[in-house]
C-alpha positions in Angstrom: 13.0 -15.3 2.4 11.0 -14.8 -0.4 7.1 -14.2 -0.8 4.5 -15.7 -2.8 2.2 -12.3 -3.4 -1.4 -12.5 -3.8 -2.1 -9.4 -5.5 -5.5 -7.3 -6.4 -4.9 -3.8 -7.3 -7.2 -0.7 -8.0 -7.5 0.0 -11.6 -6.0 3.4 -11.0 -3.1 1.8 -9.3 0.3 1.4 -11.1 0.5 -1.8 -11.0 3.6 -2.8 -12.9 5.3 -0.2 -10.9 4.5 -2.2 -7.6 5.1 -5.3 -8.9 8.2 -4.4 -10.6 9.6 -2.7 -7.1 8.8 -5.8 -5.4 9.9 -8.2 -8.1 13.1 -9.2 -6.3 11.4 -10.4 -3.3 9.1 -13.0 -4.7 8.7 -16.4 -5.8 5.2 -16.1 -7.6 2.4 -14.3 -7.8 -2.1 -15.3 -7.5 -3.7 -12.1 -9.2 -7.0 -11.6 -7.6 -9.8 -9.1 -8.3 -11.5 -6.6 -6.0 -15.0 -7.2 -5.3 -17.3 -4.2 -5.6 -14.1 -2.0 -7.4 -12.8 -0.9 -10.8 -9.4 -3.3 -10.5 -6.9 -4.4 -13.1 -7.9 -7.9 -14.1 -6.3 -10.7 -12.7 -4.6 -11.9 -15.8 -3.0 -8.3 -16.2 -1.1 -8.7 -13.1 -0.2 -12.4 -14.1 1.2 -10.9 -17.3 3.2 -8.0 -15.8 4.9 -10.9 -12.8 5.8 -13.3 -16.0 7.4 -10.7 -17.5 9.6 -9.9 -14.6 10.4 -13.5 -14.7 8.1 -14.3 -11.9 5.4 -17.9 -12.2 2.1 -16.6 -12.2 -1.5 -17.5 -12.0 -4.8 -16.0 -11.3 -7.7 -16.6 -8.4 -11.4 -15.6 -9.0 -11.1 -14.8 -4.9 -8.9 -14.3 -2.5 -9.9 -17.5 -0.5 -8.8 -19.3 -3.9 -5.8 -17.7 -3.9 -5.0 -18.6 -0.1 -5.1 -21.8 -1.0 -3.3 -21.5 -4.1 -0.3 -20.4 -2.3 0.1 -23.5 -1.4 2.0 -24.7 -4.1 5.0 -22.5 -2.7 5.1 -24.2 0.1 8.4 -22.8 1.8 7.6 -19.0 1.0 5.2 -16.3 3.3 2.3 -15.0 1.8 2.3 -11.7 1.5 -1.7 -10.2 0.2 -1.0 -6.4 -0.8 -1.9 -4.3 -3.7 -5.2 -2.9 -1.9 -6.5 -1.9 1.1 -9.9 -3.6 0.3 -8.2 -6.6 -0.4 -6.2 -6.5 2.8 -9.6 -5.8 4.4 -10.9 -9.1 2.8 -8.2 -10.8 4.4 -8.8 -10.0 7.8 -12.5 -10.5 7.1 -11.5 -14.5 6.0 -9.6 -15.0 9.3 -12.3 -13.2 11.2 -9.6 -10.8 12.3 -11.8 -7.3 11.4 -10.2 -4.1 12.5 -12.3 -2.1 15.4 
């Protein structure tokens, strides 16, 4: 199936490489910041998903975003981009590594 990605990315990420590779697999994409780093802004990754055809929005925060996803309601979330972000995640479902 396909994902809806929540995606926050380092500013010295490539983003539109990442989102390009993994294009194919989605059905929209939430861009999120990253607390506390240099990221690309959320709109940026919104922009580079619309023009691989993709529906995209922005989230001021990952819980936002989680709750965005709802609007796909048949597709997975996947949350990449980051490791801090993924970190987040856990954190919001109290699920912190040991």
């Amino acid at each position: 199936p396909k994902h809806v990605f929540i995606v926050g990315m380092l500013a010295n990420k490539d983003a539109a490489g990442w989102i390009a590779a993994l294009a194919q697999r989605a059905v929209g994409v939430i861009g999120v910041p990253i607390p506390d780093h240099e990221h690309h802004a959320p709109a940026e990754l919104a922009m580079i998903a619309e023009q691989h055809g993709l529906p995209a929005v922005t989230a001021s925060d990952l819980s936002l975003a989680m709750g965005m996803a709802a609007q796909f309601p048949d597709a997975p979330v996947l949350i990449g981009g980051s490791l801090y972000l993924a970190g987040e995640a856990l954190r919001l479902n109290g699920e912190l590594p040991v």
